[in-house]
C-alpha positions in Angstrom: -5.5 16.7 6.6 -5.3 14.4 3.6 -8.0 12.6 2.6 -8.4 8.7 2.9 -10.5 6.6 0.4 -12.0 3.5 2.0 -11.3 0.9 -0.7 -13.4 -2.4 -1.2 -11.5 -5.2 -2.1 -13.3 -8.3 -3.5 -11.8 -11.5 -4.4 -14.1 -14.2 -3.8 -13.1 -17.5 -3.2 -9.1 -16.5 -3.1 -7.6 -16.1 0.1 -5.2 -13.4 -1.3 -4.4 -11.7 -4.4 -1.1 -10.4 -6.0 -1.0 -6.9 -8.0 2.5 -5.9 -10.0 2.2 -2.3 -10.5 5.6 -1.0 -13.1 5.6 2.9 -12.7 7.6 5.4 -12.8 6.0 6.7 -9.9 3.3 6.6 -7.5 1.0 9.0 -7.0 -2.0 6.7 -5.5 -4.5 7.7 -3.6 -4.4 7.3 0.1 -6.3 4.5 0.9 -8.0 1.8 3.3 -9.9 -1.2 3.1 -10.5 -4.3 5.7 -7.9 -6.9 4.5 -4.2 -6.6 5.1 -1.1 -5.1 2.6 2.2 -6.7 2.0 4.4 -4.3 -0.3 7.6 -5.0 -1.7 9.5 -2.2 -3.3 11.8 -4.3 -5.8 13.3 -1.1 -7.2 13.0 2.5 -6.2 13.0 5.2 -3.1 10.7 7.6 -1.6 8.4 8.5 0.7 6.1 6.0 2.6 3.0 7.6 4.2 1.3 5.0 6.0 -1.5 6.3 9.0 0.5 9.6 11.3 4.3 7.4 10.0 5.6 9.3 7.3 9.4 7.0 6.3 11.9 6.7 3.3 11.3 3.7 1.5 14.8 2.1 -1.0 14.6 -1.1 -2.9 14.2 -4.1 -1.3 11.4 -2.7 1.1 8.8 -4.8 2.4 5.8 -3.4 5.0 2.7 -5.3 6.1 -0.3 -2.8 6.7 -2.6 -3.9 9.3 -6.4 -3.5 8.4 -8.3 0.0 8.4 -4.7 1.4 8.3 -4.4 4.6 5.7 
């Protein structure tokens, strides 16, 4: 099983917060934490692996994570 890092997000006073990653890949940690996840792919494919759902991701893909969901 892979492992899962609980991740502590803290942005006080801000009812969300907005990350632009520019990679060439991802190779992130699996993660956690308490708040929810909107992701938009603007340009790419691959692999999603998102609690037992493994899917192909393309450009253009947007997913909302639930809380507590690896």
């Amino acid at each position: 099983a892979m492992r899962v890092k609980e991740e502590h997000v803290t942005h006080s006073g801000q009812s969300f917060r907005f990350i632009r990653l520019e990679l060439d890949s991802f190779r992130g940690e699996r993660h956690r934490h308490r708040q929810l996840e909107l992701t938009w792919i603007e340009q790419g494919a691959g692999l999603r692996f998102v609690g037992s759902s493994v899917e192909a991701f393309e450009s253009d893909d947007l997913v909302l994570l639930g809380p507590h969901v690896p």
